[in-house]
C-alpha positions as CSV (number, residue, x, y, z in Angstrom):
1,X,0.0,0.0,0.0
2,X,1.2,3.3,-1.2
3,X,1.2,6.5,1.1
4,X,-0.5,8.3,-1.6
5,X,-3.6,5.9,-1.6
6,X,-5.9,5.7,1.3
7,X,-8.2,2.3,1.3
8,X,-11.0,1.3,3.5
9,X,-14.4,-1.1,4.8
10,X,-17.6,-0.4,5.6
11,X,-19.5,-2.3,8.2
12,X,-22.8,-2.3,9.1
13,X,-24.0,-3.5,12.9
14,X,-25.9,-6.8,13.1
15,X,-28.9,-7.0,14.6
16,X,-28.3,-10.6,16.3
17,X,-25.9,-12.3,18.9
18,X,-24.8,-14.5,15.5
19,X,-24.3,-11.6,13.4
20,X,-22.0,-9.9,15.8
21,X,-20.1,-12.5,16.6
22,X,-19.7,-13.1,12.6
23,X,-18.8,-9.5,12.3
24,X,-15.9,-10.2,14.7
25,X,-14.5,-13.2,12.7
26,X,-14.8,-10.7,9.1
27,X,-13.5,-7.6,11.1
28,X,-10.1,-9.9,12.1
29,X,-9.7,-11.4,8.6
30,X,-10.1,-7.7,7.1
31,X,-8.2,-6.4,9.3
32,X,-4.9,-8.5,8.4
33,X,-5.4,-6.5,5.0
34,X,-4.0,-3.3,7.1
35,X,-6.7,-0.9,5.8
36,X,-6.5,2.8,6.7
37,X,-9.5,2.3,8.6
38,X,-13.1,0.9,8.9
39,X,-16.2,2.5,9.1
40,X,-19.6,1.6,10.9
41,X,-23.0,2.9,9.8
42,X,-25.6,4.3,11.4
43,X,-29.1,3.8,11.3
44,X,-32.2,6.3,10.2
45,X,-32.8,8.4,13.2
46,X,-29.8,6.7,15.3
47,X,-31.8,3.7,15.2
48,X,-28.6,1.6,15.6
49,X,-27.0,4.1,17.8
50,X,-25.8,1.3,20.7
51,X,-24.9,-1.5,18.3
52,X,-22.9,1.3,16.3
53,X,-20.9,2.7,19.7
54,X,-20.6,-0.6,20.8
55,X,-18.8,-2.0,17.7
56,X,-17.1,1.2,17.1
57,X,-15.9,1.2,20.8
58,X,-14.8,-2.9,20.8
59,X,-12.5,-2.4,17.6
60,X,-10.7,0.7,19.3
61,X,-10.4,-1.7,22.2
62,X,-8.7,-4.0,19.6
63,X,-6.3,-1.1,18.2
64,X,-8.8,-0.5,15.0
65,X,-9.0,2.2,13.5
66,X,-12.8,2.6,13.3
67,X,-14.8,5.9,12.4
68,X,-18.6,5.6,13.1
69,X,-21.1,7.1,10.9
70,X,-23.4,9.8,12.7
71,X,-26.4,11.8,11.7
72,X,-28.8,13.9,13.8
73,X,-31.8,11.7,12.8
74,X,-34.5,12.6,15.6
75,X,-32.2,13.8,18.2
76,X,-31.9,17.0,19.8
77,X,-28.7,19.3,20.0
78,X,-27.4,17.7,24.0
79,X,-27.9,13.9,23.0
80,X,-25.9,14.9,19.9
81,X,-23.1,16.4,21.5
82,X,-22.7,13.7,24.7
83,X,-22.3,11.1,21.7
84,X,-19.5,13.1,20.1
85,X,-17.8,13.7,23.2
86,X,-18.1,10.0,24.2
87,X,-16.0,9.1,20.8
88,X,-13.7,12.0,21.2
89,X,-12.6,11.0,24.9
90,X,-12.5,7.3,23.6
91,X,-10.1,8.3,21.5
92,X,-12.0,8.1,18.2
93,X,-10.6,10.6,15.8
94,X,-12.7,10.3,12.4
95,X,-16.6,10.5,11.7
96,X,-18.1,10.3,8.7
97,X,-20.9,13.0,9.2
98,X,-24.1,12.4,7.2
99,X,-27.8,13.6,7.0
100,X,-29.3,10.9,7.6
101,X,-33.1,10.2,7.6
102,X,-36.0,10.0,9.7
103,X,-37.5,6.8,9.9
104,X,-41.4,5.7,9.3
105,X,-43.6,6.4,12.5
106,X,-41.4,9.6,14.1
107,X,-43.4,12.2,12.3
108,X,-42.4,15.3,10.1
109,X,-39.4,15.9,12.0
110,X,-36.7,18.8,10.1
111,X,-34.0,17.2,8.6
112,X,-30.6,17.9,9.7
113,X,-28.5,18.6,6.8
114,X,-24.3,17.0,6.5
115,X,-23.8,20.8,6.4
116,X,-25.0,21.5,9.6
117,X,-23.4,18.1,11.5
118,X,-20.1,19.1,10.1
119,X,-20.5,23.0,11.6
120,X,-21.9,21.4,14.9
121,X,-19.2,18.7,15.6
122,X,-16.6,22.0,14.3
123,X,-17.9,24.1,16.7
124,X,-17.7,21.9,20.0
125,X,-14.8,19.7,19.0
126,X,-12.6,22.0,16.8
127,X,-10.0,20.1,14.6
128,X,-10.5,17.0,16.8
129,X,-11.9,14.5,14.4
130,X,-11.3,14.2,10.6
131,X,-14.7,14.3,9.0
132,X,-16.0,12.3,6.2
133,X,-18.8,13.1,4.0
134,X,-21.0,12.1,1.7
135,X,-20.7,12.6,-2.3
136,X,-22.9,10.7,-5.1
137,X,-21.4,11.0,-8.6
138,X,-24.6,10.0,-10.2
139,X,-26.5,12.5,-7.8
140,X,-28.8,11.5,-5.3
141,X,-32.2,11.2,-5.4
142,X,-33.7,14.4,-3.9
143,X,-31.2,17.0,-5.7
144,X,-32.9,19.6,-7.5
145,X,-30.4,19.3,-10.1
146,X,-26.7,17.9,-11.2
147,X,-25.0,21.1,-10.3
148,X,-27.1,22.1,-7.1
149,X,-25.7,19.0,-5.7
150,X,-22.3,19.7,-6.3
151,X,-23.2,22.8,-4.2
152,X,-24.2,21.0,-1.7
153,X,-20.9,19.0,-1.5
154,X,-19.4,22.4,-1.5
155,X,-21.1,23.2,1.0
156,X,-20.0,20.4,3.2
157,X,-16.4,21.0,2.6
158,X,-17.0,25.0,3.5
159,X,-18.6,24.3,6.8
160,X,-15.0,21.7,7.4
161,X,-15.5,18.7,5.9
162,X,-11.9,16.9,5.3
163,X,-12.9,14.8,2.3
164,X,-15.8,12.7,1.0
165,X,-16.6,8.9,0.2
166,X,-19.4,8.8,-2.7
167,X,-22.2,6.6,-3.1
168,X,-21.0,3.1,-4.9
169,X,-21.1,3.1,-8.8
170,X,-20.1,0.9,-11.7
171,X,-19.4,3.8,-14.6
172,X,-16.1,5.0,-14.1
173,X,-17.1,7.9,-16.3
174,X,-19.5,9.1,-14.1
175,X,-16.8,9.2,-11.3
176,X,-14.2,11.0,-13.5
177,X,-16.7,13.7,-15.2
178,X,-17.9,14.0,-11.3
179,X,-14.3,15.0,-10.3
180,X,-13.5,16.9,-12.9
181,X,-17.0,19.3,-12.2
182,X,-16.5,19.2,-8.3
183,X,-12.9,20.5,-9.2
184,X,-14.4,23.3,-11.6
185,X,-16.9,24.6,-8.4
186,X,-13.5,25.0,-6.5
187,X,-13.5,21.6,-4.7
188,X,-10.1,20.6,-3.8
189,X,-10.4,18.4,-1.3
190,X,-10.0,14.6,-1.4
191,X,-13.1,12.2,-2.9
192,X,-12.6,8.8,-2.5
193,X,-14.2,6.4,-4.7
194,X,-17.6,4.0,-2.6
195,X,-17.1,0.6,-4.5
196,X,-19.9,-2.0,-4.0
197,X,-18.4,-6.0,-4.8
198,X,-21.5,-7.8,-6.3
199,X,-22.6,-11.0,-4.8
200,X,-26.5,-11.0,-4.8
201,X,-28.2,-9.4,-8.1
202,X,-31.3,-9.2,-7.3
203,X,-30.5,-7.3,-4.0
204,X,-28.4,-5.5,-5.5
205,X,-30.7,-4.1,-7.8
206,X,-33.6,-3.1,-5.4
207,X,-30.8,-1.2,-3.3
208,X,-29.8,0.5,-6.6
209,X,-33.2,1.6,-7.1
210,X,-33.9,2.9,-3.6
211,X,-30.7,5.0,-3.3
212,X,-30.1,6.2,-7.6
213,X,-27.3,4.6,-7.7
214,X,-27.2,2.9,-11.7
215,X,-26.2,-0.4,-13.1
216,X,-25.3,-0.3,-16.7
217,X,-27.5,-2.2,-18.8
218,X,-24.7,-4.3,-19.8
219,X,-24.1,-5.2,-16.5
220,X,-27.6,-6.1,-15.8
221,X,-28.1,-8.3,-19.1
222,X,-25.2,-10.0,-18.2
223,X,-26.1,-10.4,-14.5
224,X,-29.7,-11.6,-15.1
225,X,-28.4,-14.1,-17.6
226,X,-26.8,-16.1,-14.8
227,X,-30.2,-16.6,-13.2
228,X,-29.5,-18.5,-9.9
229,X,-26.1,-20.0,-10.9
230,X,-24.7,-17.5,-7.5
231,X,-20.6,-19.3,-8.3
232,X,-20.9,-17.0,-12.0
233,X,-22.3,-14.0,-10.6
234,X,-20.1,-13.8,-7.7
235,X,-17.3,-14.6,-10.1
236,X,-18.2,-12.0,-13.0
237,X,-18.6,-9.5,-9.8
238,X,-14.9,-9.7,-8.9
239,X,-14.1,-9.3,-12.7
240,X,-15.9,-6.3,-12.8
241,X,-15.2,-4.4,-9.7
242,X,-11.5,-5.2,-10.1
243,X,-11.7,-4.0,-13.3
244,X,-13.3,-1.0,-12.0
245,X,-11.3,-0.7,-9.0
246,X,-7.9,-1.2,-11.5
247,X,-9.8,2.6,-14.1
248,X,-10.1,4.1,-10.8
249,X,-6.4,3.9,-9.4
250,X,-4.7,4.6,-12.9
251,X,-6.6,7.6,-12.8
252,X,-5.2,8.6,-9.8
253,X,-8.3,7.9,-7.6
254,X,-6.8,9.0,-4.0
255,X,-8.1,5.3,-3.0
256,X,-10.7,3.1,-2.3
257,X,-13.9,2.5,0.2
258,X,-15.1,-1.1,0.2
259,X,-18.7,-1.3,1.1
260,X,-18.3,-4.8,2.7
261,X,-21.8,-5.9,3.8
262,X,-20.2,-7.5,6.4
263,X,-18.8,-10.5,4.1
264,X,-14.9,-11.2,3.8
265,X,-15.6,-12.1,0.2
266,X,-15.0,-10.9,-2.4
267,X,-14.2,-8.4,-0.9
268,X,-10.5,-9.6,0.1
269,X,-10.3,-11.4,-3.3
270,X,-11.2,-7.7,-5.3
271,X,-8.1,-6.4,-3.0
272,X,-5.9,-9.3,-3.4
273,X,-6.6,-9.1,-7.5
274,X,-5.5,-5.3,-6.8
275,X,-2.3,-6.0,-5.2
276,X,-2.9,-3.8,-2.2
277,X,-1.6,-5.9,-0.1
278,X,2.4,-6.3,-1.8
């Protein structure tokens, strides 16, 4: 691994005493990798708050560099705040900072924009933590418009954002032509590519939907035409996302994020294939 490329996994927490201890046995094997860091999402509205602290916490305890995910969700300004200090005395020292959303049943609550995370945490924690944010080269779903939402990215770097980790994607294009406007609206700071390894199509598909994030109808064709045979997806995944992965870094990508969904492979295969680890 090169000082000039930063890589990292995503986690998410389980919701089960099996999928813990699973996460446990994926976060060692990962971990040999020696990745920059992993991260741990966060639930709409916090809804995961304690299995998020808790795992973040148990991989510090381990010597992991671990950054939880954090959004403002349904809480109020005090409960925000005694959750950031509790990471900043535990030593925690990254947090990728993200709107977030309000889930079903809590009512037409005022979403609390990255924006306005990224000033809070600033203002009662200073340079303490390295923030992450969110960017989504083929836009997301609520923007008004392509450009507005590089505004809004701007606007996340203004209020003190250190860099950003985008949405997964399997157009390089879009990444590059996503850069190269980002660096036009006077974005200088680092953007490092969200890659999704494909193991489930179907899945994969409905999540793509939800969140506007497009698989090339190439891809698809391809994909569907392996109906259930799971060995030739999985396989035809790590040929593609390699193969993404390899566009990215040629291109001087400042690295990669590995959206794991909690599995060892292919994830460590995709890296393996990318020599990261020589």
């Amino acid at each position: 691994m090169t000082d000039k490329k930063r890589f990292s996994f995503e986690f998410f927490p389980p919701k089960t005493d099996v999928g813990r201890e699973k996460l446990n046995v994926v976060r060692d094997e990962l971990n040999q990798l020696n990745p920059d860091f992993f991260s741990v999402t966060y639930g709409a509205g916090g809804s995961t708050r304690d299995n998020t602290k808790e795992i973040v916490f148990a991989m510090k305890t381990a010597g992991i560099a671990t950054a939880p995910h954090l959004s403002f969700g349904g809480d109020d300004e005090a409960s925000m705040l005694a959750l950031i200090n509790e990471y900043k005395d535990a030593g925690i020292d990254r947090i990728v900072s993200l709107r977030g959303d309000i889930p079903s049943g809590m009512g037409a609550q005022r979403l609390v924009y990255a924006e306005e995370l990224v000033q809070f945490i600033r203002k009662h924690t200073g340079d303490h933590f390295h923030l992450e944010v969110a960017a989504y080269p083929e836009i997301h779903p609520d923007a008004a418009s392509y450009d507005s939402d590089i505004q809004f990215l701007k606007r996340k770097f203004d209020a003190g954002a250190n860099s950003a980790i985008t949405q997964y994607f399997y157009n390089a294009d879009s990444f590059f032509y996503f850069i190269d406007q980002c660096q036009k609206a006077g974005i200088e700071k680092p953007i490092y590519p969200g890659i999704m390894p494909i193991t489930n199509f179907q899945n994969l598909a409905r999540f793509s939907k939800n969140c506007g994030a497009e698989i090339p109808r190439w891809m698809a064709q391809k994909l569907e035409g392996y109906g259930d045979d799971t060995a030739s997806i999985k396989a035809f995944g790590i040929e593609v996302v390699t193969r993404l992965c390899e566009q990215l870094l040629a291109a001087d990508a400042p690295g990669i994020h590995f959206y794991t969904m909690n599995q060892i492979e292919p994830n460590k295969t995709i890296w393996n294939n990318l020599g990261l680890s020589s």
